[in-house]
C-alpha positions in Angstrom: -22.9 -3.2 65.1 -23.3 -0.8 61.6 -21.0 1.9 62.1 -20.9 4.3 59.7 -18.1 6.8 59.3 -18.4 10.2 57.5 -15.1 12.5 56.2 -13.2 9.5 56.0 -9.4 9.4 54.9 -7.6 6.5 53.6 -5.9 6.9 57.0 -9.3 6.7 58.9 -9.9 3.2 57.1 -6.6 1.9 57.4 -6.8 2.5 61.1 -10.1 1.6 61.7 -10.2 -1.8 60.4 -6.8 -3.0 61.5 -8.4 -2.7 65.1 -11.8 -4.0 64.6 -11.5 -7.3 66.3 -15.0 -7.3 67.5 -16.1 -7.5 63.5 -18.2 -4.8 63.3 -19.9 -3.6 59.9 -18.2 -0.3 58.9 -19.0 1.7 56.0 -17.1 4.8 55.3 -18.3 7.7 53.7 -15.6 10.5 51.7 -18.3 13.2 52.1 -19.0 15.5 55.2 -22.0 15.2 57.1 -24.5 17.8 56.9 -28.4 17.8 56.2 -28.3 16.4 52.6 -25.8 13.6 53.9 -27.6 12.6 57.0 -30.1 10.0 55.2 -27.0 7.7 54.1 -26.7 6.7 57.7 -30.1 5.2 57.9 -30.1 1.8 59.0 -27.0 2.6 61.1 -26.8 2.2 65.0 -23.1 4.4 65.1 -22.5 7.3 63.1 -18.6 8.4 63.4 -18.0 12.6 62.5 -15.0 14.8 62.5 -15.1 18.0 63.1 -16.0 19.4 59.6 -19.4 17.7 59.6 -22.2 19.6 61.2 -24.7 17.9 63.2 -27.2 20.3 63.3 -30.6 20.0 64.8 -32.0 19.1 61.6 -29.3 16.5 61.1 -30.1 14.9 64.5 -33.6 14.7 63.7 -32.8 12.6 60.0 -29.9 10.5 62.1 -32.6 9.7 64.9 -35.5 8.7 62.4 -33.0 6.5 60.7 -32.0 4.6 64.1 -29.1 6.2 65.2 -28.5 6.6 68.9 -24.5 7.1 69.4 -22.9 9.7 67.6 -18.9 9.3 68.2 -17.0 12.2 67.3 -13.3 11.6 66.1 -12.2 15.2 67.9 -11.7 16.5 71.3 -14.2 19.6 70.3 -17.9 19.2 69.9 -18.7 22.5 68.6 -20.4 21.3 65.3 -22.9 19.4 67.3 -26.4 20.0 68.6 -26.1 18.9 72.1 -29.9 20.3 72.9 -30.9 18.5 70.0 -29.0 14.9 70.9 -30.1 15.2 74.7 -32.3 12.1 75.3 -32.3 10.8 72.2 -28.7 10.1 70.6 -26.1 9.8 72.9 -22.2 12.0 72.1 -19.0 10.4 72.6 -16.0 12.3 72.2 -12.3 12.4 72.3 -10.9 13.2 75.7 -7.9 15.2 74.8 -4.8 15.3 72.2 -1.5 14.5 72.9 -0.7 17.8 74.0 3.0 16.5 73.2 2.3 15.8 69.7 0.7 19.4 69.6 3.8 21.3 71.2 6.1 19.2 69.0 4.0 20.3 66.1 4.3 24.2 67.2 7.4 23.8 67.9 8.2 22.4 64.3 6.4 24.8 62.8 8.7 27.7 64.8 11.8 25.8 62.7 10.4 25.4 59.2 9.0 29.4 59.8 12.7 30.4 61.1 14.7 28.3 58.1 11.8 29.1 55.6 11.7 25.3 54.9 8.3 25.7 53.2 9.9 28.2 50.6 13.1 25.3 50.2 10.6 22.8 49.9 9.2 24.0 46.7 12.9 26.0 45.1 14.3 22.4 46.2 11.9 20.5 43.5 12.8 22.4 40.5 16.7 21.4 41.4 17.5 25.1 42.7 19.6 24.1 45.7 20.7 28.1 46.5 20.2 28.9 50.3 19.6 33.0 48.8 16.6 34.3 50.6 16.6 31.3 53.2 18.7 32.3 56.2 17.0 32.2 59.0 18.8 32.8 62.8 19.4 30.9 66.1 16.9 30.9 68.0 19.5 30.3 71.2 19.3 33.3 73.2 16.1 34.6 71.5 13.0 34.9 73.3 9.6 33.6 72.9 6.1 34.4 74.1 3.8 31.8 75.2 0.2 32.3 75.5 -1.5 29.7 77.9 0.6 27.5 80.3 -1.4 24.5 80.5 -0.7 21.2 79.7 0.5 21.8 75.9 1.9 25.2 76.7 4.7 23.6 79.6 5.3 20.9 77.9 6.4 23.8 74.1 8.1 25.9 76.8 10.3 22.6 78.0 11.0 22.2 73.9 11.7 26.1 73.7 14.0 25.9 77.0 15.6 23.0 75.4 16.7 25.2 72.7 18.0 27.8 74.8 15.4 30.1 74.7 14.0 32.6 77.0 10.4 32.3 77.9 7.8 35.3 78.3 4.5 33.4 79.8 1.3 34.4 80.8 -2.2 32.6 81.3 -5.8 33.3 82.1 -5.6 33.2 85.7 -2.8 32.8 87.4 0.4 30.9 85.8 0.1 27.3 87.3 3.9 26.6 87.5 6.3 29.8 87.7 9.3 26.9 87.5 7.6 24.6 85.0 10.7 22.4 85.5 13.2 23.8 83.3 14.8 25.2 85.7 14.7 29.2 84.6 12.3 31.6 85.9 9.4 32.0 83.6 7.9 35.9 83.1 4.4 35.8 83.6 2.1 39.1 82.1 0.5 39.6 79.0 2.0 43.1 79.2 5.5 41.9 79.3 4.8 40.0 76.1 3.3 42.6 74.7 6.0 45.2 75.3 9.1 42.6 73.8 10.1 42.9 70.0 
């Protein structure tokens, strides 16, 4: 099977071929897919997009002429793709989900390097300035956070936030799935009371 890939990474490759036991022929492509891109995939069964590349209607029409029928898309969203203009004709795979772990983790790190200004150290740290002036930051024990959507990656940040001795304002659409969410503190739940805290 011809799969070719478009917005490829060195990453991409790397991980692609060292699990492509069934041999298939991949060629990757650096450049984004769009309506001048489309015609390198002809010839291809599988074309494999992230979610810069737009699959338009247009695009669907040059990737069907040229013998695609399984777009794959390496993202949990499908937003960039024509799904009136694949029905029928190309068939759309996508990503089920995240790890909503790896995506509280990541807001959670991003909470730290904001808090300690690591970003700032990063760059001072480079030019051999090792002075901590400007780059205090506080505890964030005690402090309290707001978090916007409790489901699956919003519990699992407000288990990291507990974990650091926060307190937790929470609200959802709907209702809040979990008032407990296992950390064993009562969890606020109104956008109001989010709103209203400084």
């Amino acid at each position: 099977m011809k799969i070719a890939f478009y917005d490829s990474k060195p990453y991409d490759e790397k991980s692609f071929n060292s699990r492509n036991e069934q041999g298939w022929d991949f060629t990757f492509f650096k450049t984004r897919l769009n309506e001048r891109t489309a015609r390198l995939a002809a010839g291809f069964e599988v074309i494999c997009a992230f979610v810069n590349d737009e699959i338009s209607r247009e695009v669907t029409d040059i990737l069907y002429e040229g013998g695609v029928r399984l777009i794959v898309l390496r993202s949990a969203g499908y937003n960039n793709v024509d799904l009136k203009a694949a029905y029928g004709r190309i068939h759309v795979m996508r990503v089920p989900a995240y790890s909503p772990h790896a995506i509280a983790e990541h807001t959670a790190a991003l909470i730290l390097s904001l808090n300690r200004k690591i970003h700032r150290a990063y760059y001072r740290t480079r030019d051999n300035n090792f002075s901590i002036d400007g780059f205090l930051g506080f505890d964030l024990n005690g402090r309290t956070a707001g978090v916007i959507g409790t489901g699956k990656i919003g519990r699992i940040l407000i288990k990291i936030l507990h974990g650091f001795g926060m307190n937790i304002l929470a609200t959802t659409v709907g209702r809040i799935r979990n008032s407990r969410i296992n950390t064993g503190s009562n969890i606020q739940a109104s956008m109001s009371c989010i709103q209203g805290r400084t």
